[in-house]
TORPA-556076 format. One record per residue (C-alpha): residue number from 0; x, y, z. Coordinates in Angstrom, 3 decimals. Last residue first. Example, Ala and Ser with C-alpha at 12.3 -4.5 7.8 and 13.67 -1.06 7.14 Angstrom:
2
REC resi        x        y        z
REC    1   13.670   -1.060    7.140
REC    0   12.300   -4.500    7.800
//
This chain:
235
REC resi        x        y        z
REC  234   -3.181  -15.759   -7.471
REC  233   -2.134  -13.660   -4.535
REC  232   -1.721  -10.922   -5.845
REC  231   -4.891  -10.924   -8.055
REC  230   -6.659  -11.891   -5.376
REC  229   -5.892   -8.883   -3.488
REC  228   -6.350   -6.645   -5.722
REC  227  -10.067   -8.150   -5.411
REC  226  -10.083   -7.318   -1.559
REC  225   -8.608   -3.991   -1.880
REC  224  -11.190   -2.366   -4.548
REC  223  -13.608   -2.198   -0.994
REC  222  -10.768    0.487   -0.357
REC  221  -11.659    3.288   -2.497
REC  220   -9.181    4.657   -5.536
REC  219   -7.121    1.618   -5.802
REC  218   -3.166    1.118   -7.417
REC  217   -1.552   -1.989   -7.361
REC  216    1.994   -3.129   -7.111
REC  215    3.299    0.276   -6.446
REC  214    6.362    1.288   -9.090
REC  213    8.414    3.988   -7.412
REC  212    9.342    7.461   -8.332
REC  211    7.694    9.635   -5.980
REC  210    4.519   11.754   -6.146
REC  209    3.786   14.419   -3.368
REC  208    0.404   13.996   -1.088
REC  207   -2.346   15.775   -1.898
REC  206   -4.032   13.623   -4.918
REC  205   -3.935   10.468   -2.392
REC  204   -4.214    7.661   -4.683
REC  203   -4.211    4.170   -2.355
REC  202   -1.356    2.842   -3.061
REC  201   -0.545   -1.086   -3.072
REC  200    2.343   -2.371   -2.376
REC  199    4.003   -6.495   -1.815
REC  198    6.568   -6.790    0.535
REC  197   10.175   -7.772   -0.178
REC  196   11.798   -4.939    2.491
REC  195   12.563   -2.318   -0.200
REC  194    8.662   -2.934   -1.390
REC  193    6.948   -1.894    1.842
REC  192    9.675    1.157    2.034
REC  191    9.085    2.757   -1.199
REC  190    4.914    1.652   -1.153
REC  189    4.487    3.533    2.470
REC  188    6.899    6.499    2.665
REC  187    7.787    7.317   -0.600
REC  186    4.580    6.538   -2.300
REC  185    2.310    7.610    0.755
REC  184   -1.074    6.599    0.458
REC  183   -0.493    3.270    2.297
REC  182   -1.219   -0.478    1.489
REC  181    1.100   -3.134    2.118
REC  180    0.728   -6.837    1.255
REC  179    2.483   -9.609    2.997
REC  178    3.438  -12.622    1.408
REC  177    6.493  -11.451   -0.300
REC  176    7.866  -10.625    3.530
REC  175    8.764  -14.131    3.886
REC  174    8.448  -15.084    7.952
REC  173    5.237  -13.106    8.502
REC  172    4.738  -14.385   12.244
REC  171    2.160  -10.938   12.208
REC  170    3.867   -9.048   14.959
REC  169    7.673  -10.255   13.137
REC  168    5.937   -8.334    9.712
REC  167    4.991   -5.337   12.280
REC  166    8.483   -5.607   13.053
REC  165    9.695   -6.059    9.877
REC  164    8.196   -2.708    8.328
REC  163    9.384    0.174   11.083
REC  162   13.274   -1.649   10.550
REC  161   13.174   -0.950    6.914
REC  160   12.949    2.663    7.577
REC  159   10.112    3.742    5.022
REC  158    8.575    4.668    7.743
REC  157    9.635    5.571   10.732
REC  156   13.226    4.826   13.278
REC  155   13.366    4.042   16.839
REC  154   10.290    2.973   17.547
REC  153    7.261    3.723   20.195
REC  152    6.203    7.252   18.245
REC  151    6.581    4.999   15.160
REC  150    3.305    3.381   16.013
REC  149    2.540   -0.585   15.465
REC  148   -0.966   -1.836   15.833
REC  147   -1.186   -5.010   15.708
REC  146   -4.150   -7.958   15.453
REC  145   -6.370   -4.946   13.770
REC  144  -10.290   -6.372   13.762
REC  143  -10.713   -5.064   17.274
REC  142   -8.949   -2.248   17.280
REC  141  -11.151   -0.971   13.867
REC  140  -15.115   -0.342   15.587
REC  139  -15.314    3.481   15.222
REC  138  -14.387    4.302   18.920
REC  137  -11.565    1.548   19.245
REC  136   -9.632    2.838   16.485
REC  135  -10.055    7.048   17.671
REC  134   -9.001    6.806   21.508
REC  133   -6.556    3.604   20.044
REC  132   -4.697    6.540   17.792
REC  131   -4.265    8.831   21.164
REC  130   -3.471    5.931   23.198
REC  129   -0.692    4.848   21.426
REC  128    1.086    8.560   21.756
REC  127    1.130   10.765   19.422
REC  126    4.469   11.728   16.744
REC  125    3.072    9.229   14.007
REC  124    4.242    6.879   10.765
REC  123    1.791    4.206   11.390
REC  122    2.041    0.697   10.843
REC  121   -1.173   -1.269   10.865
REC  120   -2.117   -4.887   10.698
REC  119   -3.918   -8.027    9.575
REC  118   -4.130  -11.538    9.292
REC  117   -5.587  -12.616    6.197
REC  116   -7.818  -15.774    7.065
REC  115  -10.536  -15.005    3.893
REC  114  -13.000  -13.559    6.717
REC  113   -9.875  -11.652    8.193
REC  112   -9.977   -9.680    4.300
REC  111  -14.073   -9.178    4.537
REC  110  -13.827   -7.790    7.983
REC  109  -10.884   -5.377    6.799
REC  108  -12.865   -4.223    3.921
REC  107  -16.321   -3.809    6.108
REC  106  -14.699   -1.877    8.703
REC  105  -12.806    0.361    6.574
REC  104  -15.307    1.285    4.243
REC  103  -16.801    4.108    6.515
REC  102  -13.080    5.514    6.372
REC  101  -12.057    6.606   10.038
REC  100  -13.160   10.026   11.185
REC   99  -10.396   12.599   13.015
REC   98  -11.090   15.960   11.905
REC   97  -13.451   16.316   15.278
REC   96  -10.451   15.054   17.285
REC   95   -7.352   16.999   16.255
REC   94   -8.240   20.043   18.488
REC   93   -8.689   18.022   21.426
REC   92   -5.532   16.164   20.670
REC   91   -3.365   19.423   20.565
REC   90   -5.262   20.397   23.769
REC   89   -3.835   17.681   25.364
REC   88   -0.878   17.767   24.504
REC   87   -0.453   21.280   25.330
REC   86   -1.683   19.951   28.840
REC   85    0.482   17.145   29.479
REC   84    3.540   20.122   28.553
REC   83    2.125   22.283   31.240
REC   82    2.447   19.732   33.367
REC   81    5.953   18.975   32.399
REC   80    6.973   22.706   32.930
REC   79    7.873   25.212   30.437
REC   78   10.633   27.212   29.904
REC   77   10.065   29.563   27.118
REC   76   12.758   29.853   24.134
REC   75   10.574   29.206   21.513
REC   74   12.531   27.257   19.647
REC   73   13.843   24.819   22.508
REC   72   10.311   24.709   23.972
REC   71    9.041   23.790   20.513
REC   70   11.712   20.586   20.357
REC   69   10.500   19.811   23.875
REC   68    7.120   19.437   22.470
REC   67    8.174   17.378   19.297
REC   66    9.665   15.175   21.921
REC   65    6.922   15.308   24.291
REC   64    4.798   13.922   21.271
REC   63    7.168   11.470   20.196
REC   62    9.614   10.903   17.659
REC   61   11.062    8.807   14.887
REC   60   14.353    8.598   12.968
REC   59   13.876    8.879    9.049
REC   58   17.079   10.621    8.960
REC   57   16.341   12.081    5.697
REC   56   12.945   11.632    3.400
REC   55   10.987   10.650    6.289
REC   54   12.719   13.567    8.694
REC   53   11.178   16.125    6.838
REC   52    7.567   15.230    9.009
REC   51   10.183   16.797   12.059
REC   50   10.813   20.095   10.586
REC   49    6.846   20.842    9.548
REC   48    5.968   20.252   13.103
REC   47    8.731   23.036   14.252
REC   46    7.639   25.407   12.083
REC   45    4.105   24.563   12.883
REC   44    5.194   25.402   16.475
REC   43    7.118   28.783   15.233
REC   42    3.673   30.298   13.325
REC   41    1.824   29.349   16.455
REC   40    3.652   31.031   18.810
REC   39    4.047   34.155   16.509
REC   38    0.074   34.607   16.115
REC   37   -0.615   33.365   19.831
REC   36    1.771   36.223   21.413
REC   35   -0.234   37.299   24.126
REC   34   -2.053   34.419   24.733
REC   33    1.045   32.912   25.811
REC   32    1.126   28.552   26.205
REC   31   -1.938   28.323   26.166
REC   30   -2.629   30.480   23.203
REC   29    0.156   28.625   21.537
REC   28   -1.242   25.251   22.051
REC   27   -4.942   26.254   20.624
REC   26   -2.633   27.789   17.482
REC   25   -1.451   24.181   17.316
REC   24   -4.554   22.274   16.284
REC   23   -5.757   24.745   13.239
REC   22   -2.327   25.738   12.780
REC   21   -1.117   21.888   11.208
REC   20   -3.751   23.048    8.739
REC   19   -6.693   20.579    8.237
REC   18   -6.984   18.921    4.627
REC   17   -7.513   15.571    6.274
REC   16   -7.143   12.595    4.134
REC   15   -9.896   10.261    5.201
REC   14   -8.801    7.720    7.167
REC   13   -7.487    4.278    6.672
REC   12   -5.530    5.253    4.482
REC   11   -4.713    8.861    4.614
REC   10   -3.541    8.240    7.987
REC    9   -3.423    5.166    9.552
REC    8   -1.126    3.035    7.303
REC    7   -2.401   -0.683    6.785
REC    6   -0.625   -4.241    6.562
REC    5   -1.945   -7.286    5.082
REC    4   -1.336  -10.560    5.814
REC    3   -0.584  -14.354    4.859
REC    2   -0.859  -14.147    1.240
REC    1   -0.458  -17.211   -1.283
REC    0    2.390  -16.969   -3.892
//
């Protein structure tokens, strides 16, 4: 069956996996917030953090930054202000940034797939806003070679909802989900939900993230294996 598309995840994917500490960003929150009682501030945000990535393997409903925000006001029992919260967010992002460096294969694999007339896209399971992810894809050369950019921060539900996966498919004009191709780190998240809607799934081996019992299509180490799995898929 010939290929139409192919669909990324952000991180882990198209990114290096970062082994960063959800405290390294939100301890910088915390002593904004109270300097006084960083230490238990930050302990309770990364609480809270740890509480909403749960949510794949359960309600699977997504959320934004002000709503993971709000959810830390609730726990923490502080009252704070909407300017205050534009402020957490931004240091969270400003403490995220220097982790944040796209694959150096990425450009070339993606530029070698739209060279063979593969559309191509990105679905990722997030809490930030659009323009913190474009900040980082437009800087290192990727917005312009990804047609769409979906972020579950905009939808109701994340990944592996079925509902995350056809509308980056309806994005594409991917009518028959068997000729798309997925390709995520995440066996639960990324090759459990790309194949429960009909799309092919490849994972790319992430030692650090939990193992799941589903069958990926293809397996690759580095992505400039993508474009002959590829192929083979499509032969």
């Amino acid at each position: 069956m010939a290929l139409e598309a192919v669909v990324f995840d952000w991180g882990g994917t198209l990114t290096p996996f970062v082994a960063a500490e959800l405290a390294d960003a939100w301890r910088l929150a915390a002593r904004h917030i109270a300097p006084d009682r960083e230490d238990e501030l930050t302990a309770q945000l990364v609480a809270v953090e740890e509480a909403f990535w749960q949510t794949t393997s359960t309600t699977q409903r997504s959320g934004t930054l002000a709503d993971l925000l709000a959810a830390a006001t609730r726990a923490l029992h502080l009252d704070v202000a909407e300017v205050l919260l534009e402020e957490a967010a931004v240091v969270h992002l400003d403490a995220w940034t220097p982790h944040v460096r796209h694959d150096p294969d990425a450009v070339p694999t993606i530029a070698e797939l739209r060279g063979r007339g593969l559309r191509i896209g990105m679905l990722s399971n997030t809490h930030w806003p659009r323009h913190f992810h474009e900040r980082f894809l437009a800087r290192d050369g990727l917005a312009e070679l990804i047609e769409t950019r979906r972020y579950t921060s905009e939808m109701s539900f994340q990944k592996p909802h079925a509902s995350a996966f056809h509308a980056v498919l309806r994005d594409l004009d991917v009518d028959d989900p068997g000729r798309a191709v997925f390709v995520g780190d995440r066996p639960w998240d990324d090759i459990h939900g790309a194949k429960n809607v009909g799309m092919r799934a490849v994972l790319r081996r992430n030692p650090e993230v939990p193992g799941h019992d589903v069958e990926p299509d293809a397996v690759i180490e580095r992505l400039p294996e993508l474009p002959a799995v590829i192929d083979r898929l499509g032969a």
